[in-house]
C-alpha positions in Angstrom: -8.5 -5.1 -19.2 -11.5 -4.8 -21.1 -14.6 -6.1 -19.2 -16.6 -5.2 -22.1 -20.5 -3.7 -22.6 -22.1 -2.4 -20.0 -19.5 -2.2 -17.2 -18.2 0.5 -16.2 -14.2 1.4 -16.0 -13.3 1.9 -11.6 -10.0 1.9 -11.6 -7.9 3.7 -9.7 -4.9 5.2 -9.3 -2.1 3.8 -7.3 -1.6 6.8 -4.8 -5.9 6.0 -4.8 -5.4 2.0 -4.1 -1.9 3.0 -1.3 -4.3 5.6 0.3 -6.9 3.3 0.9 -5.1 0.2 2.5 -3.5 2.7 4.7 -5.2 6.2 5.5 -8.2 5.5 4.5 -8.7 2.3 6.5 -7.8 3.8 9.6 -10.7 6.5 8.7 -12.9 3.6 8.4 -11.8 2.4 12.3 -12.2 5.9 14.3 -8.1 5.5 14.3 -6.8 7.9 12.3 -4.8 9.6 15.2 -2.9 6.7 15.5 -2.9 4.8 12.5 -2.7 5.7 8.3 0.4 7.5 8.2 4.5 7.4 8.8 5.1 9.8 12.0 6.4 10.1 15.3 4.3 8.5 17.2 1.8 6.4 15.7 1.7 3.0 15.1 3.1 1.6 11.9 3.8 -1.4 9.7 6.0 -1.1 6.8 7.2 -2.9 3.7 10.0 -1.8 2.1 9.6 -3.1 -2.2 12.0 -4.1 -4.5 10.7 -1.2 -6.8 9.4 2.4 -6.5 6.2 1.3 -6.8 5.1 4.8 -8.6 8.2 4.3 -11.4 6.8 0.9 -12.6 4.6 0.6 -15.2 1.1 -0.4 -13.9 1.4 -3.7 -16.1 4.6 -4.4 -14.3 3.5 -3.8 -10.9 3.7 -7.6 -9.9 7.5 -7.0 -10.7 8.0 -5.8 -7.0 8.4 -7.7 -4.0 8.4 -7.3 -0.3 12.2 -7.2 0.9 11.8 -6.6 4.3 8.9 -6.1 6.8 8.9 -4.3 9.9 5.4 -4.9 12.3 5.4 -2.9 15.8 9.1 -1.7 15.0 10.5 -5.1 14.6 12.1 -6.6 11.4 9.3 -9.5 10.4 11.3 -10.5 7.4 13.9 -10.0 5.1 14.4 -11.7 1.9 17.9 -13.0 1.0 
């Protein structure tokens, strides 16, 4: 998109934009030894997408869904 004179291009990668809904947030809230990550142990929401997010194009990225959701180990939806 081209925003045009005099701003300035922060766009960011999509390992950037994952990082900072998920690690980087529980920096932010003093809970990164329970939080951010996929391990034994901590707590963890999950979406599982339609697409691997890092094949798509980043102009198709809206092609991918949510198909399922699982919040505090429980499935919270599943399309279909």
């Amino acid at each position: 998109m081209d925003l045009s004179e005099g701003w300035r291009d922060e766009t960011q990668s999509l390992t950037d934009t994952l990082a900072s809904y998920t690690r980087d947030n529980a920096w932010v809230e003093l809970n990164e030894e329970r939080k951010g990550k996929l391990k034994a142990g901590m707590m963890a929401d999950v979406a599982v997408m339609s697409h691997d997010l890092t094949k798509l194009a980043p102009e198709n990225i809206t092609d991918a869904q949510a198909i399922a959701t699982v919040c505090d180990g429980v499935v919270t939806f599943e399309s279909g």
